[in-house]
N, CA, C and O atoms as a GROMACS GRO file, in nm:
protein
  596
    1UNK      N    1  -4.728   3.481   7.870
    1UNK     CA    2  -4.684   3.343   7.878
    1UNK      C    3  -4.797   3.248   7.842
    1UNK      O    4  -4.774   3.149   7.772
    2UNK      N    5  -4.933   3.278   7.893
    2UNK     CA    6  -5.054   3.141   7.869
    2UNK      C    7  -5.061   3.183   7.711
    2UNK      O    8  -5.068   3.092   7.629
    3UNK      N    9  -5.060   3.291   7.675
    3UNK     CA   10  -5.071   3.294   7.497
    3UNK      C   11  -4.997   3.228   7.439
    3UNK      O   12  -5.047   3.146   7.361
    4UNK      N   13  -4.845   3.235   7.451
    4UNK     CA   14  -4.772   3.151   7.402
    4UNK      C   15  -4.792   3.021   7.409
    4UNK      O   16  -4.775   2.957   7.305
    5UNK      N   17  -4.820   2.969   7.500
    5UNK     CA   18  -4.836   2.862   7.570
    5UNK      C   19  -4.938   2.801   7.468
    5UNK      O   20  -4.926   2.698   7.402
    6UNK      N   21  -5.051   2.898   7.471
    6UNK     CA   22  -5.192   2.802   7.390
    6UNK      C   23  -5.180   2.802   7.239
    6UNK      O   24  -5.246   2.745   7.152
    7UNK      N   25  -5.059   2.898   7.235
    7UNK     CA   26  -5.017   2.921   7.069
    7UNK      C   27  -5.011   2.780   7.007
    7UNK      O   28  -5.065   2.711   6.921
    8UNK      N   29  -4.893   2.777   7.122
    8UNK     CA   30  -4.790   2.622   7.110
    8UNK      C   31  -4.879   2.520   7.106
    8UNK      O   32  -4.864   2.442   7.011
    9UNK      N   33  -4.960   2.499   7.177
    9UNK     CA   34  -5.018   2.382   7.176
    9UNK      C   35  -5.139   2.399   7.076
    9UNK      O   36  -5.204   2.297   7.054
   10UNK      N   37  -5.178   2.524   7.009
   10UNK     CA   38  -5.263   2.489   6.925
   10UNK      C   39  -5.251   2.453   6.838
   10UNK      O   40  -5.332   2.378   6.782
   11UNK      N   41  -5.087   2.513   6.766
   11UNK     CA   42  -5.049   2.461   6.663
   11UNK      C   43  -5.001   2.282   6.660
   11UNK      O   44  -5.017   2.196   6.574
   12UNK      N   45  -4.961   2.279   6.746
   12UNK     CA   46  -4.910   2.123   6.738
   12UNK      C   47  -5.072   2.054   6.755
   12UNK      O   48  -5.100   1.947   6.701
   13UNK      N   49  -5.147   2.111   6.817
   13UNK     CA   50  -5.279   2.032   6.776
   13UNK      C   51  -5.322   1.989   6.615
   13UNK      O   52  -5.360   1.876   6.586
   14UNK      N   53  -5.308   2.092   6.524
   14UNK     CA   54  -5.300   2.156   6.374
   14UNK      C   55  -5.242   2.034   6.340
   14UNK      O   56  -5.305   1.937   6.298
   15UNK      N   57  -5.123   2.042   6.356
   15UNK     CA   58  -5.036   1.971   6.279
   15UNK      C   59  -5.076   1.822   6.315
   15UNK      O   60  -5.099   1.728   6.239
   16UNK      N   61  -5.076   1.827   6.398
   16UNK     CA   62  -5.110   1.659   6.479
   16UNK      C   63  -5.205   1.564   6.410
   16UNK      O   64  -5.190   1.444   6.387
   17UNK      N   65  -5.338   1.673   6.375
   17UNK     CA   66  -5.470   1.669   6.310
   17UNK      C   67  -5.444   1.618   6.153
   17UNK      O   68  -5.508   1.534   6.091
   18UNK      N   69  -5.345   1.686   6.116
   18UNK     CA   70  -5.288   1.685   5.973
   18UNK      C   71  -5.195   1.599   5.924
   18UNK      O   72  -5.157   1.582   5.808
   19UNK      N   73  -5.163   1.546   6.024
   19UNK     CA   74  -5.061   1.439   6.008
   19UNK      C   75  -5.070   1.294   6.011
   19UNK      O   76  -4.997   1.208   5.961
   20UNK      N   77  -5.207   1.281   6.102
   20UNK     CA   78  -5.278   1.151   6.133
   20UNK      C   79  -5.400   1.209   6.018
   20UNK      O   80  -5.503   1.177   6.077
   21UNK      N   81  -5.438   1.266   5.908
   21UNK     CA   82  -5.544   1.222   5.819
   21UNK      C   83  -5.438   1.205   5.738
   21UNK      O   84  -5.482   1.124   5.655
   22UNK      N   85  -5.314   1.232   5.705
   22UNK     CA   86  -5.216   1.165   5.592
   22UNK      C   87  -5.214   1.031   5.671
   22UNK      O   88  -5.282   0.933   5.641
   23UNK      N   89  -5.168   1.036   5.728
   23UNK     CA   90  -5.110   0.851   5.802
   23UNK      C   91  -5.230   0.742   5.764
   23UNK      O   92  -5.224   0.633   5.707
   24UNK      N   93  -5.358   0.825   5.828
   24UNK     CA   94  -5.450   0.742   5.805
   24UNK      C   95  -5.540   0.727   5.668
   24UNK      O   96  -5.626   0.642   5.647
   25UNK      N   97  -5.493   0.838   5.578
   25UNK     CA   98  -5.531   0.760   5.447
   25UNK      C   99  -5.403   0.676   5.386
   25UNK      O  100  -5.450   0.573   5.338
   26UNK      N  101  -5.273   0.679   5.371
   26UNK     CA  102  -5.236   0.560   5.335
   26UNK      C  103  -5.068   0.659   5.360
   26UNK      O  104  -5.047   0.764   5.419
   27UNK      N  105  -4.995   0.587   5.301
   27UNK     CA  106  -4.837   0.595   5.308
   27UNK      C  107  -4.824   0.726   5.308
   27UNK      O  108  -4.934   0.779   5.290
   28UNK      N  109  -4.735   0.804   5.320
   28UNK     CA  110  -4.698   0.959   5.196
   28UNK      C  111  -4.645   0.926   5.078
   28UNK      O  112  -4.582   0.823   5.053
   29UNK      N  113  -4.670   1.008   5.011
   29UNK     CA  114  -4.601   1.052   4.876
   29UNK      C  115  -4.532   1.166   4.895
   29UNK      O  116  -4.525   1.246   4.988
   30UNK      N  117  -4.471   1.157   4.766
   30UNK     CA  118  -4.340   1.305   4.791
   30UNK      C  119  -4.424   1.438   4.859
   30UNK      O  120  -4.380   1.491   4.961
   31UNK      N  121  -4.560   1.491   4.785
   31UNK     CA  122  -4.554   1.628   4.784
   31UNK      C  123  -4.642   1.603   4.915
   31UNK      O  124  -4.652   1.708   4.979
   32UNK      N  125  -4.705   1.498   4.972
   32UNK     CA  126  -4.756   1.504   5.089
   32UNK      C  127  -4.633   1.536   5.200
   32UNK      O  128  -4.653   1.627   5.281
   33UNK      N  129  -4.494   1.454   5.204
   33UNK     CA  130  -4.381   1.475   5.232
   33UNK      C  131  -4.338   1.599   5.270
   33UNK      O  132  -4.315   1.640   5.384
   34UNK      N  133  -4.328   1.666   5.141
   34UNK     CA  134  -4.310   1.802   5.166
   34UNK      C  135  -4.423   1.942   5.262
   34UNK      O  136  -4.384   2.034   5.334
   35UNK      N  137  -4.558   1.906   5.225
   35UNK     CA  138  -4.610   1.962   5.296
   35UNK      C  139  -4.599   1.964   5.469
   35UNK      O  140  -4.612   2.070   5.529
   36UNK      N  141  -4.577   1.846   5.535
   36UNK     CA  142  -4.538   1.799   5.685
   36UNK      C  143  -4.431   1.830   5.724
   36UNK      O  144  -4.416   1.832   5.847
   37UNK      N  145  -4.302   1.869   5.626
   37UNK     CA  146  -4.157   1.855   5.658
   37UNK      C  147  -4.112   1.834   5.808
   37UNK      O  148  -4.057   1.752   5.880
   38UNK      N  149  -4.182   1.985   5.812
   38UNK     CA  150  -4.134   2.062   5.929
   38UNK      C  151  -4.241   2.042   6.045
   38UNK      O  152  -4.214   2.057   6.164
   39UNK      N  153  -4.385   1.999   5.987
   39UNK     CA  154  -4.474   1.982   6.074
   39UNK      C  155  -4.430   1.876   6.182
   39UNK      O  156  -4.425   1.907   6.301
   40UNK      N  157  -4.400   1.754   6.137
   40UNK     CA  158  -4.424   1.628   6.243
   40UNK      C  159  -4.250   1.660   6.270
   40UNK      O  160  -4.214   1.598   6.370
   41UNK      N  161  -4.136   1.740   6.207
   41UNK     CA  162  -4.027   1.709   6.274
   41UNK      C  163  -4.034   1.838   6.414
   41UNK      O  164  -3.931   1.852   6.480
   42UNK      N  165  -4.112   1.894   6.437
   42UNK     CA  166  -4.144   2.027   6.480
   42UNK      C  167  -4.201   1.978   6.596
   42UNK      O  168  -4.161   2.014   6.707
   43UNK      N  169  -4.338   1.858   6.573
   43UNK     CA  170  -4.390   1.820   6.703
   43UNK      C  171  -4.296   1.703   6.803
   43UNK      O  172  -4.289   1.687   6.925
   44UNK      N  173  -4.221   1.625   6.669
   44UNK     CA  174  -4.146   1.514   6.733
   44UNK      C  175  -4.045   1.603   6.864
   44UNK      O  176  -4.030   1.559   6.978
   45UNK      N  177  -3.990   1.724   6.818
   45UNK     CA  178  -3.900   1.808   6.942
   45UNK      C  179  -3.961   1.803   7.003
   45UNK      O  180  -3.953   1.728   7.101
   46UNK      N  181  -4.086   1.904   6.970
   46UNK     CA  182  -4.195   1.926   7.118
   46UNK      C  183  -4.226   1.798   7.222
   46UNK      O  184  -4.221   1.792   7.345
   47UNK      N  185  -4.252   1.722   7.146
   47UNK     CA  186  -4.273   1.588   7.282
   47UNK      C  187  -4.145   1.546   7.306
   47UNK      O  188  -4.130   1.450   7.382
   48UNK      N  189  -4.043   1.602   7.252
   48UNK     CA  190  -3.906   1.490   7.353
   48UNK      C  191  -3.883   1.607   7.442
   48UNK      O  192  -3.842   1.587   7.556
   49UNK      N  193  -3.904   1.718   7.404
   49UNK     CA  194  -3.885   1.838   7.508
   49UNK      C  195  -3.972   1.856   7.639
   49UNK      O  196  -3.931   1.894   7.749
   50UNK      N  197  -4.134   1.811   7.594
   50UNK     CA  198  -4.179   1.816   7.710
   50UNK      C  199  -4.193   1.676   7.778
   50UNK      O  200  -4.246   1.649   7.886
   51UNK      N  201  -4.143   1.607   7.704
   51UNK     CA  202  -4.134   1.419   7.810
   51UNK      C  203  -4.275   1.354   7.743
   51UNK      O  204  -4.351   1.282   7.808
   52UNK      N  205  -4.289   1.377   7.657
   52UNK     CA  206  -4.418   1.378   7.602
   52UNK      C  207  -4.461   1.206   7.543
   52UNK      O  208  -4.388   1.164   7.453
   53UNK      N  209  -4.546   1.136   7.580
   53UNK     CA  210  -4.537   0.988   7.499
   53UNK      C  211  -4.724   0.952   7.467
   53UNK      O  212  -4.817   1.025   7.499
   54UNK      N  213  -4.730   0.840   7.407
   54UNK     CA  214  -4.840   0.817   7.295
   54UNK      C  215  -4.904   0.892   7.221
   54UNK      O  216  -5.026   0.905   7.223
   55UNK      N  217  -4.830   0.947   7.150
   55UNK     CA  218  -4.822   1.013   7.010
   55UNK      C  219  -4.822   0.965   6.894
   55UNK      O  220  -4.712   0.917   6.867
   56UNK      N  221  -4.936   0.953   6.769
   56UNK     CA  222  -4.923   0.935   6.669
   56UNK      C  223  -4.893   1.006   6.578
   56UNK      O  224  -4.945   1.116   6.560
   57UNK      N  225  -4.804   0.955   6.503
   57UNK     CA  226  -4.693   1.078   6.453
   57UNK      C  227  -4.657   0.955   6.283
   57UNK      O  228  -4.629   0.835   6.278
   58UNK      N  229  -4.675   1.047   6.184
   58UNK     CA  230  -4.586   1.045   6.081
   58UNK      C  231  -4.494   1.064   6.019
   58UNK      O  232  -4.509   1.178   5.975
   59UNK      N  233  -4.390   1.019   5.979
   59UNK     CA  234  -4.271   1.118   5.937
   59UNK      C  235  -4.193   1.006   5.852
   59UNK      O  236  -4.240   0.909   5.793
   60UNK      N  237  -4.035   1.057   5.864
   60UNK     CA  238  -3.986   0.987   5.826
   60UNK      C  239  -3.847   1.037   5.853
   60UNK      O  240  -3.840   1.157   5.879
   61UNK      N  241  -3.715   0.958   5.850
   61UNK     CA  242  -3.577   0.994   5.838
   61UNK      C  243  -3.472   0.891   5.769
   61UNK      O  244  -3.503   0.803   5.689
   62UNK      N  245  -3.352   0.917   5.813
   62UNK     CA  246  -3.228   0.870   5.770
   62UNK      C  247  -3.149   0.779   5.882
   62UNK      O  248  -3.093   0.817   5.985
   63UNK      N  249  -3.162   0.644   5.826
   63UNK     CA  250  -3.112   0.561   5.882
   63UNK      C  251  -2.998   0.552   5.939
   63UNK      O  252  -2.918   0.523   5.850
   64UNK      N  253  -2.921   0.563   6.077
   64UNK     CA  254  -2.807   0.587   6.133
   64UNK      C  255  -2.771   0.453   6.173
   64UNK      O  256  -2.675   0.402   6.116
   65UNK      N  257  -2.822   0.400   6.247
   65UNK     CA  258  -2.777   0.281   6.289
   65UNK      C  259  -2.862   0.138   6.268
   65UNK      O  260  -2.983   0.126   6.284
   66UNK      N  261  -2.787   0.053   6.237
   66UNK     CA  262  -2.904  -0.083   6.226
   66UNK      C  263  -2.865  -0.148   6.358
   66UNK      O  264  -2.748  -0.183   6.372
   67UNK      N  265  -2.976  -0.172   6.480
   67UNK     CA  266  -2.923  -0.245   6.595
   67UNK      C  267  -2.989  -0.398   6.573
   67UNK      O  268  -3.079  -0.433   6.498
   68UNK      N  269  -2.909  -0.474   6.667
   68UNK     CA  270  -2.907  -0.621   6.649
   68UNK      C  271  -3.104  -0.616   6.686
   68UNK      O  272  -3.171  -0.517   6.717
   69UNK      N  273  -3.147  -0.747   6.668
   69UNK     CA  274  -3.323  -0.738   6.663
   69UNK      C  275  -3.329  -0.792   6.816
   69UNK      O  276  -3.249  -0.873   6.864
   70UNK      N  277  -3.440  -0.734   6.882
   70UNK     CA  278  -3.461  -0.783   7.002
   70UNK      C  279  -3.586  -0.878   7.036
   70UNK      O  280  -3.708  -0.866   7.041
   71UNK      N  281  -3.495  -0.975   7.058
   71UNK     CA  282  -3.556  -1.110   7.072
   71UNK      C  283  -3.663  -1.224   7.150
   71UNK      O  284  -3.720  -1.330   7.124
   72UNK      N  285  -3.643  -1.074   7.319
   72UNK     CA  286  -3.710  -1.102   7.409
   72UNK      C  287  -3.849  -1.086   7.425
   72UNK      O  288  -3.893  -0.972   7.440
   73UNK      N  289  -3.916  -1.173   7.424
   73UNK     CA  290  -4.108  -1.148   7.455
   73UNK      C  291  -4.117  -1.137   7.265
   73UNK      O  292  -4.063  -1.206   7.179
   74UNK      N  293  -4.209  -1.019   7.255
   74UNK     CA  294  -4.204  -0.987   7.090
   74UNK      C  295  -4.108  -0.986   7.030
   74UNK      O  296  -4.018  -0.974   7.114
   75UNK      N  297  -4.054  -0.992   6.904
   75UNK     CA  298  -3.925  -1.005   6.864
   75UNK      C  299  -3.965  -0.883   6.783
   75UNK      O  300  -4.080  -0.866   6.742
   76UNK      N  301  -3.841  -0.780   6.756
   76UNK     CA  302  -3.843  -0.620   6.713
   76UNK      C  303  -3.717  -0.586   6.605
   76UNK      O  304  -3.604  -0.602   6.650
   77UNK      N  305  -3.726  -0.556   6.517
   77UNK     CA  306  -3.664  -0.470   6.428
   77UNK      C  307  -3.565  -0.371   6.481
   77UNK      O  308  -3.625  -0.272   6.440
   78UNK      N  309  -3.472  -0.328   6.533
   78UNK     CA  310  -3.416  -0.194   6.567
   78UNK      C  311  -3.332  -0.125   6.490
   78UNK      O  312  -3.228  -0.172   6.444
   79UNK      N  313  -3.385   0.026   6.467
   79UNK     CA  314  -3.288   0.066   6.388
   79UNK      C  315  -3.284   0.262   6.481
   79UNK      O  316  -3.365   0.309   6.561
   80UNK      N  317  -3.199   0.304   6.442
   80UNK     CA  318  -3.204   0.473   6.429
   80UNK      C  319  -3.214   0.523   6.348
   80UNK      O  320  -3.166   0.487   6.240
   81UNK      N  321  -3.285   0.636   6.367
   81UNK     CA  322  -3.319   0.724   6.275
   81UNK      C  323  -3.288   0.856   6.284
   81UNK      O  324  -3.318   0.909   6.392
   82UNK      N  325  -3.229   0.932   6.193
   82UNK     CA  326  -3.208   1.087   6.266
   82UNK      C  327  -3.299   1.223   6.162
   82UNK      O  328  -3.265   1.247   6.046
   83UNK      N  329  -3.389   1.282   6.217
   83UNK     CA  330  -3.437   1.374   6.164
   83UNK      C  331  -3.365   1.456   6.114
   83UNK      O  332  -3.244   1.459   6.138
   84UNK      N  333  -3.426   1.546   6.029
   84UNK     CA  334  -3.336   1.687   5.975
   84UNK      C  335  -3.344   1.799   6.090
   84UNK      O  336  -3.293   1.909   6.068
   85UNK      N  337  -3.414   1.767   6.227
   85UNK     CA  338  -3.377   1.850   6.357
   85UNK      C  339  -3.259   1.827   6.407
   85UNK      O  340  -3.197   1.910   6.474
   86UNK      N  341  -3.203   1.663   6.366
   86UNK     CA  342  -3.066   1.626   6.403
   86UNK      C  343  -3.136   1.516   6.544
   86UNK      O  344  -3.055   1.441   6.598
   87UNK      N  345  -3.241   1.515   6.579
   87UNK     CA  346  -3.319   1.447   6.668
   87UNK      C  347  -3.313   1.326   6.580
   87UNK      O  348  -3.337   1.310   6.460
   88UNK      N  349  -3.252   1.203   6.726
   88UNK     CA  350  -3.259   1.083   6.686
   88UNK      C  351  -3.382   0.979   6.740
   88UNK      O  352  -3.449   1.016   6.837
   89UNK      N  353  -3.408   0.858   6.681
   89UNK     CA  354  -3.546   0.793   6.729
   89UNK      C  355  -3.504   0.631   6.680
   89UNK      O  356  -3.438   0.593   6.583
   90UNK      N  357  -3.558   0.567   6.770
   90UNK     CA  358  -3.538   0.437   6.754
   90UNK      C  359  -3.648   0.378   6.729
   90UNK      O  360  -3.744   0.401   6.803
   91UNK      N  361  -3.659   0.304   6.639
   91UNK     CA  362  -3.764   0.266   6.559
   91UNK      C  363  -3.761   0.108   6.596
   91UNK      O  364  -3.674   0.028   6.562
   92UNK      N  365  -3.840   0.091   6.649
   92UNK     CA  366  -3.880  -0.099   6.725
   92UNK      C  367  -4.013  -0.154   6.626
   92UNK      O  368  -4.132  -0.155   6.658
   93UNK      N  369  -3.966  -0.186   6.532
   93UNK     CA  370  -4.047  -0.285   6.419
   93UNK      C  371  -4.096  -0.418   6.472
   93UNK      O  372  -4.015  -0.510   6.478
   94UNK      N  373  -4.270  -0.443   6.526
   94UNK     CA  374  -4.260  -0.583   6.565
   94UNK      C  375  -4.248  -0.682   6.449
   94UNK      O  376  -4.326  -0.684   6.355
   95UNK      N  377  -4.176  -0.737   6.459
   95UNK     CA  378  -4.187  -0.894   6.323
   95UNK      C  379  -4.240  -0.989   6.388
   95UNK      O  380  -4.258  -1.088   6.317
   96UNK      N  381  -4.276  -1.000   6.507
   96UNK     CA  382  -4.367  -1.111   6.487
   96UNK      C  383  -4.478  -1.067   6.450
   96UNK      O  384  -4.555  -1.143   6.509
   97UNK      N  385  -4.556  -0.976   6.379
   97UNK     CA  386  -4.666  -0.892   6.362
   97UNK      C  387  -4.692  -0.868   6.213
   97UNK      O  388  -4.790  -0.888   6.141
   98UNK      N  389  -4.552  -0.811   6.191
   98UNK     CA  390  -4.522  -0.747   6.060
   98UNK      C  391  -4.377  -0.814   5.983
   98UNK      O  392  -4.272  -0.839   6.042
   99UNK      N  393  -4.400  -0.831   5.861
   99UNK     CA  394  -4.223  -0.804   5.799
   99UNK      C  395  -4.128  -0.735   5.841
   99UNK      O  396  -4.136  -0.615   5.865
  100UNK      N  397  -4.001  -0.822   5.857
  100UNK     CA  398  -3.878  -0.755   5.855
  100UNK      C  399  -3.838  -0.682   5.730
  100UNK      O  400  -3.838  -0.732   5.618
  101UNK      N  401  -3.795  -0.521   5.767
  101UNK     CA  402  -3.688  -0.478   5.652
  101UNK      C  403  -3.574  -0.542   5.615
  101UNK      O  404  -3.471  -0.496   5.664
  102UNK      N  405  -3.560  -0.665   5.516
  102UNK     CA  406  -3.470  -0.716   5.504
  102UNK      C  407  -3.365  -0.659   5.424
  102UNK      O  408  -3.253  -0.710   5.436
  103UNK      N  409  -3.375  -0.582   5.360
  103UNK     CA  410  -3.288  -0.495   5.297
  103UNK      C  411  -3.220  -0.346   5.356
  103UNK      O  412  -3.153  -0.265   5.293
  104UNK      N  413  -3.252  -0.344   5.468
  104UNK     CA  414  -3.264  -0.220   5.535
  104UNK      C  415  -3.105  -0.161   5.544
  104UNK      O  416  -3.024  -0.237   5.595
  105UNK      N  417  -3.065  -0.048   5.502
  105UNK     CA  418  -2.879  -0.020   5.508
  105UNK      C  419  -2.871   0.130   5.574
  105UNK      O  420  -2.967   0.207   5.579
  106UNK      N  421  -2.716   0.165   5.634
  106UNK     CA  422  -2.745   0.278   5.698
  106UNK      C  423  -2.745   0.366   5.576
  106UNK      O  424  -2.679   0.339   5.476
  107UNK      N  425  -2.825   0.477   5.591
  107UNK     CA  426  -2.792   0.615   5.453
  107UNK      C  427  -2.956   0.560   5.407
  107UNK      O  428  -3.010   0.639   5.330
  108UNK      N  429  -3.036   0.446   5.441
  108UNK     CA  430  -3.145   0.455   5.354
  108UNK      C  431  -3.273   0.547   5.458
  108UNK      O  432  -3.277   0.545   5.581
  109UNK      N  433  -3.355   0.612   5.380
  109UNK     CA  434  -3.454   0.659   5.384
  109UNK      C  435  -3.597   0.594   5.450
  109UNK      O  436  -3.648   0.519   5.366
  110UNK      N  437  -3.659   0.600   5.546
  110UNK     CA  438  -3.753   0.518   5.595
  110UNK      C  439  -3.876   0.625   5.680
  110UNK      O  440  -3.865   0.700   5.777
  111UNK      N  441  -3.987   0.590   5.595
  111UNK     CA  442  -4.105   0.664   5.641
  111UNK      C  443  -4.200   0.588   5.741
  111UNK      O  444  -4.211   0.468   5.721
  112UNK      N  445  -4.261   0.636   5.834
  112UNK     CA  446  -4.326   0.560   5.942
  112UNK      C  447  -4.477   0.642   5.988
  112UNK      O  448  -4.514   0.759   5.974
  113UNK      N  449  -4.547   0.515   6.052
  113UNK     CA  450  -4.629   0.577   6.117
  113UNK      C  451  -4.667   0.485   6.243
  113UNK      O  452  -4.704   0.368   6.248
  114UNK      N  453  -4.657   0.531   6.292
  114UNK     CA  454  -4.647   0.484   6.452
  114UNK      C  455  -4.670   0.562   6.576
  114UNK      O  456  -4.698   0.681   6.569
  115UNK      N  457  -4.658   0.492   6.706
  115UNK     CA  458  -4.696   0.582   6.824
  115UNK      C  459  -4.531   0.633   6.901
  115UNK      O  460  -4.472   0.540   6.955
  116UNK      N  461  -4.476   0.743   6.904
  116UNK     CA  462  -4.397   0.808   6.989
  116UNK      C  463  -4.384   0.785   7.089
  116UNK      O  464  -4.497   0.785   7.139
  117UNK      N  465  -4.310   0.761   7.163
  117UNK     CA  466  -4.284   0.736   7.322
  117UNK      C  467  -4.153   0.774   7.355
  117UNK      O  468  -4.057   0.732   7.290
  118UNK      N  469  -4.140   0.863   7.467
  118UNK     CA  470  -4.049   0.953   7.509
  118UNK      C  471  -3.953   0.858   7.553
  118UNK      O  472  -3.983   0.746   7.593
  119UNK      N  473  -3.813   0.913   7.543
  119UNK     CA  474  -3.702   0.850   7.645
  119UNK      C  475  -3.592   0.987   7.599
  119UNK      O  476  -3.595   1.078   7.515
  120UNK      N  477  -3.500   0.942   7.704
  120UNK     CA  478  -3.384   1.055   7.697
  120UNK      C  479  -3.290   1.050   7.578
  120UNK      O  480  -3.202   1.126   7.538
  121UNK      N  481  -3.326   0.967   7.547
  121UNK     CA  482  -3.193   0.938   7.383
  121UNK      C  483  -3.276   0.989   7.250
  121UNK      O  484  -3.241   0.988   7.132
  122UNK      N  485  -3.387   1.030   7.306
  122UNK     CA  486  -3.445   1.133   7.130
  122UNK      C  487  -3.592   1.035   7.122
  122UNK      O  488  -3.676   1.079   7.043
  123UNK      N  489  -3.630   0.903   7.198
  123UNK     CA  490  -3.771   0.870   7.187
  123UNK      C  491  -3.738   0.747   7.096
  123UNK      O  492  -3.627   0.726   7.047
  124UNK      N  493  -3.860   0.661   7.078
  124UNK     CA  494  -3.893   0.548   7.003
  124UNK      C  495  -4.040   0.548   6.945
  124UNK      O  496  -4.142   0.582   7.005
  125UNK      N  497  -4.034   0.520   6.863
  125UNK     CA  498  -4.117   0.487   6.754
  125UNK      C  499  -4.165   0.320   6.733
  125UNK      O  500  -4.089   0.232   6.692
  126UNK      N  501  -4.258   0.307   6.759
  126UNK     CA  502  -4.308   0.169   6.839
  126UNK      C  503  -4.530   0.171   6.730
  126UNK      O  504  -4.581   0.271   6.681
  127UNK      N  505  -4.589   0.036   6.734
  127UNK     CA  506  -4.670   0.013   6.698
  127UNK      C  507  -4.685   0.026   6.489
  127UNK      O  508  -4.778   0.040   6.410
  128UNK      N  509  -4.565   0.016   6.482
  128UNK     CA  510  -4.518   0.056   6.298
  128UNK      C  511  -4.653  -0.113   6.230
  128UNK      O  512  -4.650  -0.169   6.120
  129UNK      N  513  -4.702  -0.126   6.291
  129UNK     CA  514  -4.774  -0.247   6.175
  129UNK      C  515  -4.958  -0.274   6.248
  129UNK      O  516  -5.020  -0.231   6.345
  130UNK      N  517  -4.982  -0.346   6.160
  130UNK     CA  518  -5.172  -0.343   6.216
  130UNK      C  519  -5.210  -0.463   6.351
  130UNK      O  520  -5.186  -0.580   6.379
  131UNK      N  521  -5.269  -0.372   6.393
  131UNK     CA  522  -5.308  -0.446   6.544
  131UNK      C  523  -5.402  -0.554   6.529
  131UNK      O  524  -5.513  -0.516   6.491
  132UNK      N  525  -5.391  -0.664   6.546
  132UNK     CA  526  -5.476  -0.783   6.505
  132UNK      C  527  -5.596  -0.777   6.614
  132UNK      O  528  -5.680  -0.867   6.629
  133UNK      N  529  -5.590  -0.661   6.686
  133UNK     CA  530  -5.709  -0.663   6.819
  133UNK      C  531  -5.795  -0.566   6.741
  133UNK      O  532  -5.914  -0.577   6.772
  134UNK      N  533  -5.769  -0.470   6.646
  134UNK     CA  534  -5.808  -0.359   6.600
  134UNK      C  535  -5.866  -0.241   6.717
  134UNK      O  536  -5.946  -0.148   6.706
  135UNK      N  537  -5.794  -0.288   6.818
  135UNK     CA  538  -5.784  -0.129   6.895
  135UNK      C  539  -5.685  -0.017   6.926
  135UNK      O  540  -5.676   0.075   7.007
  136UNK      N  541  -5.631  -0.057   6.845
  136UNK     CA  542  -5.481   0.048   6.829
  136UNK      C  543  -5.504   0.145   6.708
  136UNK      O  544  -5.624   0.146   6.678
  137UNK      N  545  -5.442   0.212   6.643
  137UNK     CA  546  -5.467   0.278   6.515
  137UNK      C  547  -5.341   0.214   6.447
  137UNK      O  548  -5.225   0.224   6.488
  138UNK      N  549  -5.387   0.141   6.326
  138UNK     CA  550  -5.272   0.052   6.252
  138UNK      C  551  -5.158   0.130   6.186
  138UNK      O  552  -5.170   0.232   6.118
  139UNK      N  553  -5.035   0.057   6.220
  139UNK     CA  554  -4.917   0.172   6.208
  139UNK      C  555  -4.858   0.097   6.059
  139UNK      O  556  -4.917   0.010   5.995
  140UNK      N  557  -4.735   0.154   6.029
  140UNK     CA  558  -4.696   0.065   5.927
  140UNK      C  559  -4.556   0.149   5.902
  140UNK      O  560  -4.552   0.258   5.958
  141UNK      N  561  -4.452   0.115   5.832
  141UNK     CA  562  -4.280   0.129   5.781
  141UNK      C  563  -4.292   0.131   5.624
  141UNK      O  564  -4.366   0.050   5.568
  142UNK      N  565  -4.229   0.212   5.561
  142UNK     CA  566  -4.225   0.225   5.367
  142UNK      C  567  -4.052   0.249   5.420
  142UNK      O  568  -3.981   0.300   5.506
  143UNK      N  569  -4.054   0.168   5.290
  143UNK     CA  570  -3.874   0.133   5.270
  143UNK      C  571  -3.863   0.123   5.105
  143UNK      O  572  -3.910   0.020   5.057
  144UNK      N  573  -3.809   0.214   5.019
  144UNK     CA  574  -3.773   0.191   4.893
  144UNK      C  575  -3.916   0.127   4.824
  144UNK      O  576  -3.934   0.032   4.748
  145UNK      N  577  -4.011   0.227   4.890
  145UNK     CA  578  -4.165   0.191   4.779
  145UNK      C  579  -4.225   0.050   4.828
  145UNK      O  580  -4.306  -0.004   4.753
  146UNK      N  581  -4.189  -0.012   4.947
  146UNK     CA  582  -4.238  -0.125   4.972
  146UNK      C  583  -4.278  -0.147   5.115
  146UNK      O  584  -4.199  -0.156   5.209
  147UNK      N  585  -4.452  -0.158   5.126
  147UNK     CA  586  -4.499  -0.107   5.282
  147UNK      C  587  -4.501  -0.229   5.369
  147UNK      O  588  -4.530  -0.342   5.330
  148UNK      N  589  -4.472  -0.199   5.475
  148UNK     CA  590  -4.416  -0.293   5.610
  148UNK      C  591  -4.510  -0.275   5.712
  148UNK      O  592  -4.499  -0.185   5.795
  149UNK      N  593  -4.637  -0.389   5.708
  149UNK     CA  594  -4.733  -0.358   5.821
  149UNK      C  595  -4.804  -0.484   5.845
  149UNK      O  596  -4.891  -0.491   5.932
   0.00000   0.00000   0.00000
């Protein structure tokens, strides 16, 4: 059981490692894309499985739902997203920070980098744009080739 155990967590260390030097040199591109597929949709389970939150995580999915923007305190972007795990994530875009996806439709494609935070409905995806304190690690949203940060 501890083998498995340190398996698990070494690899999601791996990937973790690999996923934040893509994020943090700039957007993905396709074949960077492809190399992660499975990586960041692999760790995103692992932390909704183990309750897991502040996670920097890259990825990207398929737009399910556009929710109304939330208005209270920061004002936020909301949308869903559903991985190819079938794992869904709600993606809270600050606009007072960053651009709104104004074009944003369900069926479109949207890549992110941001911090993870657990909840029972599949997690949220939160910090998508640059921290004007510069103590955060600057997140950012790509929508149809056009970056949101």
């Amino acid at each position: 059981m501890k083998k498995r155990v340190f398996a698990l967590v070494f690899n999601i260390l791996i990937v973790s490692l690999s996923c934040l030097q893509l994020a943090n040199a700039n957007p993905l591109n396709s074949s960077q894309q492809s190399q992660i597929t499975h990586g960041f949709e692999q760790q995103l389970l692992a932390a909704f499985n183990n309750k897991q939150s502040d996670l920097q995580i890259a990825g990207w999915g398929k737009v399910t739902r556009l929710l109304a923007d939330d208005l209270k305190g920061s004002r936020h972007q909301r949308f869903i997203i559903r991985l190819n795990t079938g794992q869904t994530i709600l993606i809270a875009h600050n606009i007072d920070l960053a651009p709104k996806i104004q074009t944003l439709k369900v069926g479109d494609t949207v890549e992110f980098y941001g911090e993870y935070e657990w909840n029972k409905q599949g997690g949220v995806i939160h910090w998508t744009h640059d921290d004007p304190n510069n103590k955060h690690p600057h997140g950012w949203l790509k929508h149809n080739g056009q970056l949101y940060q």
